[in-house]
N, C-alpha and C positions, 0 to 999 in steps of 0.2 A: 506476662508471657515473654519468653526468649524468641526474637526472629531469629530462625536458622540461616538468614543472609541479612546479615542487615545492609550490605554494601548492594544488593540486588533491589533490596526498598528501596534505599535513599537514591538508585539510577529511578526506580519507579518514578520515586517522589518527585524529582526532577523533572522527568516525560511529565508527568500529571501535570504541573505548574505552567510548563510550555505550553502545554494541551488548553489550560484555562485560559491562559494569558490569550494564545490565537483566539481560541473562542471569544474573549471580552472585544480583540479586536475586529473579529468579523462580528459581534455584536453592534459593534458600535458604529460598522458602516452600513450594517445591512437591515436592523431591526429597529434603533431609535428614534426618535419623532424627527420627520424631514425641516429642516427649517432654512428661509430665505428671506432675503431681503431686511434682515435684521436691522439695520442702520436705521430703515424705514421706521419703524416703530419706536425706537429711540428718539430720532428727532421730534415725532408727535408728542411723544412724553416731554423733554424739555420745553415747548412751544407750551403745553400745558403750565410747566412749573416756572418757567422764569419769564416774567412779567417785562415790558420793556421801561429803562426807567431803575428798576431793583436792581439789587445789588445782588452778589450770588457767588459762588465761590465752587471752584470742582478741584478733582486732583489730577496729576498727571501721573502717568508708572511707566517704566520701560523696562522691556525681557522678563516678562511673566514667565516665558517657554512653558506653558502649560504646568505652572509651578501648587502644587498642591500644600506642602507644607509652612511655604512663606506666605504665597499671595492670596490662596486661599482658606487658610483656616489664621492666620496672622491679619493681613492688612484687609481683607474684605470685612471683617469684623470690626475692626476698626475705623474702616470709612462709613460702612451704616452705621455709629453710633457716633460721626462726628458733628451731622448736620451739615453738610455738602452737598450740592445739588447734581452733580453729575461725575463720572468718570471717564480719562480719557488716556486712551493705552498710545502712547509714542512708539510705537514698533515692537514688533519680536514676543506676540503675546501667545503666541504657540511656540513651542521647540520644533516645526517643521509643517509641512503645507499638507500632509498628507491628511486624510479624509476624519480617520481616528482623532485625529491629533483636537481638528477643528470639533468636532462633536466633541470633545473633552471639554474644549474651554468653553463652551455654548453652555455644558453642564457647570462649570465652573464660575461662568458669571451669572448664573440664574440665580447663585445666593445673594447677588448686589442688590439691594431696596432702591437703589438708582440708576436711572438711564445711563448710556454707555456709549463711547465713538471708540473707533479701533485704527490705529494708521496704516495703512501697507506696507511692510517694512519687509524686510530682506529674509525672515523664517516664515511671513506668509508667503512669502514669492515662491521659495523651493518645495522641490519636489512635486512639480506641475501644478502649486496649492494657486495661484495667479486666479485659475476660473472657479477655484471653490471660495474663494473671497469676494468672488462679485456674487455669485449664487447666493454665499447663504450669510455677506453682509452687505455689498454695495460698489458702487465705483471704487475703485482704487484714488479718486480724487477729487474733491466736492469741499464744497463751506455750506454751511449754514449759520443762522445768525441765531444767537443767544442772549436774551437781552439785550446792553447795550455791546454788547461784541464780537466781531466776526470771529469765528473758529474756522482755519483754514487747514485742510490735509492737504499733501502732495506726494505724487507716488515717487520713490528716489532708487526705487527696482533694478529702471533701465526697459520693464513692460511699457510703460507710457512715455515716449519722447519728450524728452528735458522741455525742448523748444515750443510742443503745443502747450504745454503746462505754462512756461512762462509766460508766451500769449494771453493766454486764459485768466493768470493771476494778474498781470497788468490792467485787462480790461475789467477785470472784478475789482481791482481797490480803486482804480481810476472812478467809479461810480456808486462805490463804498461811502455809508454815512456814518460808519458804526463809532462809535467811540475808543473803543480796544481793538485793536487786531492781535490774534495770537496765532503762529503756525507749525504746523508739527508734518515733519519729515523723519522720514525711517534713519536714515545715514546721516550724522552728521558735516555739517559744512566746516567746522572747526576742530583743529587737532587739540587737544585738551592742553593746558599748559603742564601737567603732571601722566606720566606713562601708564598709559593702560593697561592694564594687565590682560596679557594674550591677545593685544589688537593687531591685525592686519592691514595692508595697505587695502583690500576692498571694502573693509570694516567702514571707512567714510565714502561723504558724497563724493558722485565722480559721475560725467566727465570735470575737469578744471571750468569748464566753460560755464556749465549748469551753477556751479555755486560761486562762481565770480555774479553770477545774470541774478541770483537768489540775494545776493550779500549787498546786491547793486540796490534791486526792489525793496529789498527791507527797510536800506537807509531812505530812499527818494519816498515810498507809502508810508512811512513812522508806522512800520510792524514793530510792538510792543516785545513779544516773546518770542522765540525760535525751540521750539522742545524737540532732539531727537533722544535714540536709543542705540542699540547695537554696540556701545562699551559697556564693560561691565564696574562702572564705575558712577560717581556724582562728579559733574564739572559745570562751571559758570563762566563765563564771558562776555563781556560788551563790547558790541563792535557798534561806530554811529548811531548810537541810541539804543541799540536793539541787544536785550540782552539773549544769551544763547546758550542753553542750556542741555547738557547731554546726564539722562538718567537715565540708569540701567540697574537697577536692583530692586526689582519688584518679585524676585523668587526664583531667577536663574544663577547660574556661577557669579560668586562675588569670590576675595579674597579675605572680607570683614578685616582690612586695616582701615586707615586713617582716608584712603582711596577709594577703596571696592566696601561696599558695605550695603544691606539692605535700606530702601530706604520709596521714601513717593516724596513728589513736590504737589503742594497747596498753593491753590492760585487763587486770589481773590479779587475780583470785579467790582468797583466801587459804583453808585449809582451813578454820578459821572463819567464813568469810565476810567477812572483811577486805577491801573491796575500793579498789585505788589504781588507776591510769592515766598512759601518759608520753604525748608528742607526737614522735612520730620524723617526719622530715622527711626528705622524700627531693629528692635533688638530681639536677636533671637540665640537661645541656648546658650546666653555667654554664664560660667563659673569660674572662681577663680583657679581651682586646681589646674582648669584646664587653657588659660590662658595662652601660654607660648603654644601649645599646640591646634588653639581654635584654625587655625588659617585650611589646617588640614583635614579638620571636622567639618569645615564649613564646605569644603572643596566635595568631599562626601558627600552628605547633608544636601549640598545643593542638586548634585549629581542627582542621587538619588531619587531626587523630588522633582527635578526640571523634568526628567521624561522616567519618571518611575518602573511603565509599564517596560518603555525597551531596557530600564536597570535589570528588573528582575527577570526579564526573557532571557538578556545575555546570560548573566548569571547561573539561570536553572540551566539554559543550554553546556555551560564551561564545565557547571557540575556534573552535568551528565557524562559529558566526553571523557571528564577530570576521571570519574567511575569507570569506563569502559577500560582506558587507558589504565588504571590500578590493577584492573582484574587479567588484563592482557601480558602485563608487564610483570607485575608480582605473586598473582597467585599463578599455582603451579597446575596443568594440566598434565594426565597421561594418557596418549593417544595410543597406548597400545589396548589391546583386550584384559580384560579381569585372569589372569591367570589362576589366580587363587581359591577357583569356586568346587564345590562340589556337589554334582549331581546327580551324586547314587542315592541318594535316599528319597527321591522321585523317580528314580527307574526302577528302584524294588519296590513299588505300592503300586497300584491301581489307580491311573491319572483320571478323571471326568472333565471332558473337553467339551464347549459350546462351542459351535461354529456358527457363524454371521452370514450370509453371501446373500445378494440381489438377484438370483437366479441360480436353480436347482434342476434336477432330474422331476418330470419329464421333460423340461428344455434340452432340447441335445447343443453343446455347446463345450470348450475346453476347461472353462471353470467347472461347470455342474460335475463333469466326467473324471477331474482332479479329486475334488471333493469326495466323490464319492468312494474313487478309490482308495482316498487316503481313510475313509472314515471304515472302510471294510477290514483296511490293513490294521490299523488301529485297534479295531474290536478281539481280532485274530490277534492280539497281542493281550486283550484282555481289557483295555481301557472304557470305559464309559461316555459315550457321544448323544449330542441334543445337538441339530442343526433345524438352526432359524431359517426360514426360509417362506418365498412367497408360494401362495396359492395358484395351483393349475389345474384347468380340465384336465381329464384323465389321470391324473396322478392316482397311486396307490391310495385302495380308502384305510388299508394300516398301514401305518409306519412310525413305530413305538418309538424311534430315534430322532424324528422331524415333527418338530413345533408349524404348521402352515401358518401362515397372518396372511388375511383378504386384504386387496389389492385393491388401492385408491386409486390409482390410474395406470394403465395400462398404454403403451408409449412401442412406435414401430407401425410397419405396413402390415404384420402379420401380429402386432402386442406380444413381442416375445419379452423386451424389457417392463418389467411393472414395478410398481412403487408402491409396498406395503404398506400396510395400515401399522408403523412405528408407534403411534398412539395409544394404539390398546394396555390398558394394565394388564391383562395374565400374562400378556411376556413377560414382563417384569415378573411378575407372581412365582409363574413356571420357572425361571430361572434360579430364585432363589428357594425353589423346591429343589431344583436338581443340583448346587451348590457345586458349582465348577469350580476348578482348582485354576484351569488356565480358560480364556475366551481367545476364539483365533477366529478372525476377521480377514473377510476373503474381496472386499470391497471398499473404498474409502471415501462412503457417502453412502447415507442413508440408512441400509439396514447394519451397516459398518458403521455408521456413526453412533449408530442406538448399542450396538455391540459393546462403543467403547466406555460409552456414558454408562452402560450395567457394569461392565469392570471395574469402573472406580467405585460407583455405590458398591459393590460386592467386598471391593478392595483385593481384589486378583489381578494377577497380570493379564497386558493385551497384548499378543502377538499380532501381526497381518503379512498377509502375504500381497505383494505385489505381483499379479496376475497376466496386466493388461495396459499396455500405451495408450495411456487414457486421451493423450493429445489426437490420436486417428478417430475418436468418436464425436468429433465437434459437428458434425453430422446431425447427430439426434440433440443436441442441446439449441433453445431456443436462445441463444448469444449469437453475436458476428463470429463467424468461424477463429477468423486468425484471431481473435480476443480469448478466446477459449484455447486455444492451441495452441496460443505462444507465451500465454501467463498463465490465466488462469487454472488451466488442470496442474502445468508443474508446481504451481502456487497449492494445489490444493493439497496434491502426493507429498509435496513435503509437511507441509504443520500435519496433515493425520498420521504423516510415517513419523515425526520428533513427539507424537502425544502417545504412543506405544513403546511396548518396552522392547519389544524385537520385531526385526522385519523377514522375513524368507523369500530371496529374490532365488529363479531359476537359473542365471548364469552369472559370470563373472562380470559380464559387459553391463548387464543390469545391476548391476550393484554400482557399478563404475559411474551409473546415468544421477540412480539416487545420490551419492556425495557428490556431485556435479553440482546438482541442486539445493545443495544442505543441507540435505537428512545425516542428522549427528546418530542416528539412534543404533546401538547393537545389532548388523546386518550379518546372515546366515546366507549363504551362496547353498540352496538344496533343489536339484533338478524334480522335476515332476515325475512321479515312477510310472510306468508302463505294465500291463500284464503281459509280461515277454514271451509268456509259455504256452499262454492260450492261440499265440498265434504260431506257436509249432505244432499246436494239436489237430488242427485243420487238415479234414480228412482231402482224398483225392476226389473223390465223388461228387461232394459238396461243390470243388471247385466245375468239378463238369457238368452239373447240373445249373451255374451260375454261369457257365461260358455259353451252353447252348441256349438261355434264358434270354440271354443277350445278343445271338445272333456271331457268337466272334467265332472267328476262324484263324487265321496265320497269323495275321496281323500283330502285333509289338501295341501294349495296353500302357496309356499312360493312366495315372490314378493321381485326384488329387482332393484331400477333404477339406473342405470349408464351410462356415455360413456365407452365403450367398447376400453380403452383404460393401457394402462401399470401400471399406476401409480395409479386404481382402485383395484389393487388386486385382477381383476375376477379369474385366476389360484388358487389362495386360494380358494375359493369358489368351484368351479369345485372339485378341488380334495378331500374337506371337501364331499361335498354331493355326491360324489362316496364311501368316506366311511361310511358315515351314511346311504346308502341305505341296507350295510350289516348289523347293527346292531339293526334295526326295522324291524316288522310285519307293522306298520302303514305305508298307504301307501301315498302318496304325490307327489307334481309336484312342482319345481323351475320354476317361470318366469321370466327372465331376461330381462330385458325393456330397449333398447338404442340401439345406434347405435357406430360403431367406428369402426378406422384403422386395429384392432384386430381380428375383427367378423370372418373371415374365419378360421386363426388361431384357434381360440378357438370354433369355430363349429369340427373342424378337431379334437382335443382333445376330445370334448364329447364324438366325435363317437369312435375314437379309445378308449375308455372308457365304451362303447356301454350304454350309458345314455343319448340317447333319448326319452326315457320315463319318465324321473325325471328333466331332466334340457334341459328349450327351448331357445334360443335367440329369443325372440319378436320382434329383430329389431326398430324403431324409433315407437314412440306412438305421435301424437299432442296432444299439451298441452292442449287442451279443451275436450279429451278421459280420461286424465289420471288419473281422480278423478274416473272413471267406473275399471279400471284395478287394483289403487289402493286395491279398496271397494270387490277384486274377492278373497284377500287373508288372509288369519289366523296369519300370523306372516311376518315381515320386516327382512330382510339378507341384512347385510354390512361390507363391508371388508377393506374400499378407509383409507385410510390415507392420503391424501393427500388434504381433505376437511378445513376449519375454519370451519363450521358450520354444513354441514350436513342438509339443504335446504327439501332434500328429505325425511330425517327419521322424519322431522318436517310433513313435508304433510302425512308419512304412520300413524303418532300420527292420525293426524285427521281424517283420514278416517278409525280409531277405530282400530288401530293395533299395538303389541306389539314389541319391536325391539331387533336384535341382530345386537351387533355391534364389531368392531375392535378398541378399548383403541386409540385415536388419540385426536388432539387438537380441533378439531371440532366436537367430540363426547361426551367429559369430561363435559359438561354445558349440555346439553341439553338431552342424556340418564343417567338416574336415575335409577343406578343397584338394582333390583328386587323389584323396583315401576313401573318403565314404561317401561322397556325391561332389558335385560344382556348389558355390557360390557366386555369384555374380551383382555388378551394378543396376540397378532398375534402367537398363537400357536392353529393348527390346532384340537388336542386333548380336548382343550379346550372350544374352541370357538362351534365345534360339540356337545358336551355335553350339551351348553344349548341349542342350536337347537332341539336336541332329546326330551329336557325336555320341550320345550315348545308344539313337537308332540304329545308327550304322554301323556301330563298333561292338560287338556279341562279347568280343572277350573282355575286353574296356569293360563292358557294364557289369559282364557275369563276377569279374574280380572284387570291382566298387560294392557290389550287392555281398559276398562273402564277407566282407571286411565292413561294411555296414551292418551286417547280422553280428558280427563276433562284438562292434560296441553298443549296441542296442541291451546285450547282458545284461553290463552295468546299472540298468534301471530301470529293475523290477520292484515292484510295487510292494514286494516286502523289506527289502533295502530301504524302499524309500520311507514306508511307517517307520523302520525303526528307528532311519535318521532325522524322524521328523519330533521322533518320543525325544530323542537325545538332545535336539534344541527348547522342545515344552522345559524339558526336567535341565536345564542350563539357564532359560528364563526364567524357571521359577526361585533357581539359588541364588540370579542376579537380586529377583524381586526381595525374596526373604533379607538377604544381604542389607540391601538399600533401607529395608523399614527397619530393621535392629540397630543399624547405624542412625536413623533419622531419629529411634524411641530415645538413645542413649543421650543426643544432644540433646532433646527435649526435657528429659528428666535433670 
C-alpha cells in the first residue's frame, strides 16, 4: 500500500510516540505498585545474610541515572552471578528526583538477587525528589552495621545541615566497635588528580567547612573508605589512611577513555575486618572499526539510556515540529478557490438531496421554515428530497419527502428541542434506497452528525449549513454555561464544518466568524430566500378583519417575531418599550409573535409593568397567517443576537417595513443603517431612540419602508433554490475532482 502522505503519518507517528511516552509516564506515577520505606527491608535482608564475624564482599556504583542499557541489562547481570552479598549505589542512581524517574529504578533494581542501600546524592535531591527518597527509601542519612563493618551514608545535598551530620558521625564512631568503617557521600570531598570530564564547581562537596570537618573525622575514626559519585569518571586517593574514591560509571555519560569509562568497585570485608577493593571495568560495544569514534557512540549510547524515556519524548516532539515546519515551509498551499471546476453536468440532471436537521415543520421556528422553503424550491426545480427529521404531534400523517425518527428525549419547557432516535437501522436502510447524490446538513450535532457518518459510508458529499450561534444556547446544555460558550460550541462548529466538504453561511460576517475559528472548509456566502410575493398578495380585508380582531385603532403597530426564548433578548425589548411609553404622546401597540418556554415568564413581567396596552404576546401565528400580521405593522423590533441571518427582518422588508435591530452577525449584511432600518448596540438608550424616531417621524419611516421593500426583492425563494442547486452541483465537481485525483495516486 502507497500512503497518500506519508509526511502526515510520520507527524502522526510522532503524536502517537509522545502520546505513549506521557501515558507510560503517568502510568508510572499513578498506577504502579506504591512502595516505601525500602531501605527498611534491605537492611533486614542483610542482618539475615551477613553473619557477624564473616567475611563478605558488596559492590559499589555511582550515576546509574536510571541507566537501562549499562547498569541494567550489563552490570546487574553480572553482580548476580558474582557471589557478592549486597549493593550500594554512591549517588546519582536516578537521572532526576522526579516521581517517574524513582518508580523506574524501583523496577530496575527488582532484577538484583541482592539487597541494596542507595546514597542521597545530588539527582535524588532535584526536582523536589528530597521527600520522595525518604518516602519510598529512607532518611537521607543513617549507618547500619554489616558484619564486621559500619556502612555509613551522609546526605552532601545541603537538605541536611553539614553540622548536625557531623554531630551525629562523631558521636556514632566515638562508640563504634566495628572493625571496617566505609562512608559514602553523594559529592565528592576530593578534586580528582586527572580532569573530569564536564565537572563543575558544585559537582563537589561544599561548603569548604563540611569537608575540611569530614577529611578531619576520617583521619582521627581510621574510616577505611570514602566512596562518592557525581564525576563521571574512576579516581583514587589516600589521604591520612583513608582512601577516597569517586566512581561514576555505572550507566550514565562516560567518555570511555583511559578516565571516563563504565566501570563498579568490589569491596571485600575480611573476617577481621581487613578491608581491600578492586575496579572491574565493564565493557560495553567496543569494535575495532569503531574505535576513534567510540567516545561519541558512547556519548549517544549513554545519552540514550541514562533517561531514554525524555530521549525519545524530545525526539518524537523535534520530529513532529521538524514535520509541521516542512509542510509550512516547502510544500505549497493555494489559498485561492478551485477555479477550474465545472458544474454543468449536475445542473443539467435531476440532483436527489437528503437533508439532516434536529427540528422540522410543525415546529415553527427559522430553521424548520428555511428548510422547508428551500426544499419546495428545489422540487419546483425538479430535484429529488428525503428530509431526516424528528417526530411530532400533529405533524402530517403523509409526507412522502420526510423520513420521521421517534424521539429519545425531548429537551425545553415546552420539548420543542428533541433528540432522535440516530440508532435505528432503516435510516440508514432508507437512505441508501433513496441514493442521494449530495447530504446537506442543517445541524452540527446529532441528527447532523448521523447525516455525516451516512455520507461517507455512501461516499457523497456533505454540505451544511450554518444556521445558528450556537454559543446563545448554553442555556439548554447541561455544562457551565461560559464552558460551553466560550470553547466548547466554537470547538465543535469548527471540526463538524473542516469534516464537510462545503459550508452555506447567510452573510459575509458569518463567514468572517467561521475562519476566525479555523474552518479551512469551501465557504458559500448564500442568504436565506424569502416568499417576497406572497406578502404582496395580501388582500385589504384580511388586513381589516385582523385590525378589528385586535382591537387597534390609530395607533403606530410595532411587530416583532421570535421564539419566546432566552437567547432572543425579549426582556430588552420589554423593558425598552416600558420606557418609550414615557417619553411619547404618540400612541402605539407591540406585537410580539411566537411562542416559547418563556411565554409565562414574560407575560408575568408585562403585567407587573402594567403594559398591557403596549406590548401583547400573540402567541404562535401559522406560517401561511403570517404575511397578514406582518402587513398590520409600521416598523419591525429585534433584539436576538443569537441569529446568522435574521430570516424574519427579511420577510418584515417585504412586507414594506422599516427595521430596528440589535448590531449581531446576522444583522450586519442585511440591515443597512438609515437605508432600510437602524442598527444599533445592545444599549437600551440607544436602541429606543430610533424606535422613537421612527414613531414620530411618518416620512422617515414611510421612505426606510420603500427602500426596505425594493431590497427584500432580492431574496426570493426561487433565487435562492436555484443558488442553492448552483453550490450542490459546485460541491459535487469539488467532490468528483478530489476522488479521481485520490484514485490516480493510488493506482
Amino acid at each position: 500500500m502507497i500512503f497518500r502522505n506519508p509526511l502526515k503519518l510520520l507527524f502522526y507517528l510522532c503524536l502517537l510516540v509522545v502520546v505513549l511516552l506521557v501515558g507510560y509516564k503517568v502510568y508510572l506515577n499513578l498506577f504502579t505498585e506504591d512502595f516505601e520505606g525500602i531501605h527498611t527491608e534491605q537492611v533486614e535482608r542483610i542482618d539475615r545474610q551477613i553473619e557477624p564475624g564473616k567475611p563478605f564482599s558488596f559492590a559499589v556504583v555511582g550515576n546509574i541515572n536510571n541507566s537501562v542499557g549499562v547498569f541494567e541489562d550489563r552490570i546487574i547481570p553480572e553482580l548476580n552471578n558474582s557471589g557478592i552479598d549486597l549493593l550500594v549505589s554512591a549517588g546519582n542512581a536516578v537521572s532526576g528526583g522526579g516521581e517517574d524517574k524513582y518508580r523506574a529504578l524501583y523496577g530496575t533494581l527488582s532484577h538484583l538477587d541482592i539487597p541494596y542501600l542507595l546514597t542521597f546524592g545530588a539527582h535524588e535531591y532535584e526536582d523536589f525528589g528530597s521527600f520522595r527518597f525518604y518516602d519510598h527509601f529512607g532518611p537521607h542519612f543513617f549507618s547500619i552495621q554489616a558484619g564486621n563493618a559500619r556502612l555509613i551514608f551522609l546526605d552532601s545535598t545541603g537538605k541536611t545541615p553539614w553540622r548536625w551530620q557531623m554531630r551525629w558521625l562523631k558521636e556514632l564512631l566515638e562508640r563504634d566497635t566495628s572493625e571496617a568503617r566505609i562512608l559514602f557521600i553523594g559529592h565528592p570531598p576530593l578534586h580528582p588528580d586527572k580532569d573530569a570530564p564536564f565537572d563543575q564547581k558544585e559537582d563537589y562537596l561544599a561548603p569548604p567547612e563540611f569537608r575540611d570537618a569530614l577529611l578531619k573525622t576520617a583521619k582521627t575514626h581510621d574510616i577505611d573508605l570514602v566512596f562518592s559519585a557525581n564525576l563521571s569518571l574512576y579516581s583514587e586517593q589516600a589521604v591520612g589512611g583513608t582512601t577516597f574514591i569517586t566512581t561514576g560509571g555505572a550507566g550514565g555519560l562516560v567518555m570511555n577513555n583511559d578516565i571516563s569509562f563504565y566501570h563498579y568497585v568490589r569491596v571485600n570485608v575480611g573476617a577481621n575486618g581487613e578491608v581491600s577493593h578492586s575496579l572491574q571495568r565493564v565493557t560495553v560495544g567496543q569494535h575495532p572499526i569503531l574505535k576513534r569514534l567510540e567516545s561519541l557512540w558512547f556519548f549517544i549510547y549513554s545519552l540514550f539510556y541514562t533517561g531514554y524515556l525524555n530521549f525519545l519524548l524530545i525526539v518524537a516532539v523535534f520530529a513532529a515540529l521538524a514535520i509541521k515546519l516542512y509542510g509550512a515551509i516547502f510544500i505549497g498551499k493555494d489559498y485561492y478557490p478551485d477555479y477550474d471546476l465545472d458544474p454543468a453536468p449536475w445542473l443539467e440532471r435531476q440532483l436527489r438531496i437528503a437533508m439532516f436537521t434536529n427540528n422540522y415543520l410543525p415546529f415553527i421556528g427559522g430553521v424548520p421554515i428555511s428548510i422547508e422553503r428551500l426544499r419546495r424550491g428545489l422540487e419546483d426545480l425538479g430535484d429529488k428530497l428525503l428530509v431526516v427529521a424528528p417526530r411530532y404531534k400533529g405533524q402530517p400523517e403523509t409526507e412522502a419527502h420526510v423520513l420521521r425518527v421517534p424521539s429519545l428525549l425531548a429537551m425545553g419547557e415546552d420539548r420543542e428541542f428533541r433528540l432522535a432516535n440516530i440508532f435505528l437501522g432503516r435510516i440508514r436502510k432508507r437512505l441508501r434506497a433513496f441514493k442521494p447524490d449530495i447530504i446537506h446538513l442543517h445541524h452540527p450535532f446529532w441528527l447532523g452528525s448521523l447525516g455525516l457518518f451516512v455520507a461517507r459510508r455512501l461516499k457523497v458529499p456533505a454540505i451544511y449549513t450554518y444556521h445558528t450561534r450556537l454559543e446563545h444556547y448554553a442555556h439548554f446544555v447541561p455544562l457551565p454555561g461560559m464552558l460551553f460558550r466560550n470553547l466548547i460550541s466554537h470547538a465543535l462548529i469548527k471540526r463538524f464544518a473542516n469534516k464537510c466538504d462545503g459550508v452555506i453561511v447567510p452573510t459575509y460576517s458569518t463567514e468572517e466568524y467561521l475562519r476566525m475559528i479555523g474552518v479551512k472548509t469551501p465557504t458559500f456566502v448564500q442568504p436565506t430566500g424569502i416568499e417576497y410575493q406572497r406578502f404582496q398578495d395580501v388582500r385589504p380585508e384580511e388586513m381589516d378583519q385582523l385590525r378589528n380582531r385586535l382591537n387597534l385603532g390609530d395607533e403606530k403597530v410595532f411587530i416583532s417575531v421570535s421564539r419566546l426564548s432566552n437567547e432572543k433578548n425579549i426582556d430588552f425589548m420589554i423593558e425598552a418599550i416600558d420606557a418609550l411609553r414615557q417619553e411619547t404622546d404618540v400612541p402605539f401597540r407591540f406585537l410580539m409573535i411566537g411562542d416559547g418556554h418563556q411565554k409565562e415568564r414574560l407575560q408575568a413581567k408585562i403585567e407587573e409593568l402594567g403594559l398591557q396596552q403596549h406590548f401583547t404576546l400573540v402567541g404562535a401565528v401559522p406560517p401561511e397567517d403570517m404575511a397578514t400580521w406582518y402587513r398590520l405593522g409600521d416598523a419591525f423590533l429585534f433584539a436576538s443576537k443569537s441569529e446568522t441571518q435574521g430570516m424574519v427582518i427579511l420577510e418584515a422588508m417585504a412586507a414594506g417595513l422599516t427595521v430596528v435591530a440589535v448590531r449581531s452577525s446576522g444583522i450586519e449584511d442585511v440591515v443597512r443603517h438609515g437605508f432600510n432600518g437602524f442598527k444599533t448596540p445592545e444599549k437600551q438608550d440607544q436602541w429606543r431612540a430610533q424606535v422613537k424616531r421612527l414613531l414620530e417621524d411618518d416620512e422617515l419611516r414611510e421612505k426606510l419602508a420603500a427602500q426596505a421593500l425594493d431590497f427584500a426583492k432580492d431574496y426570493s425563494v426561487e433565487q435562492f433554490a436555484a443558488d442553492v442547486r448552483t453550490i450542490y452541483a459546485t460541491t459535487l465537481a469539488m467532490f468528483a475532482k478530489k476522488r479521481n485525483r485520490t484514485g490516480s495516486k493510488q493506482a
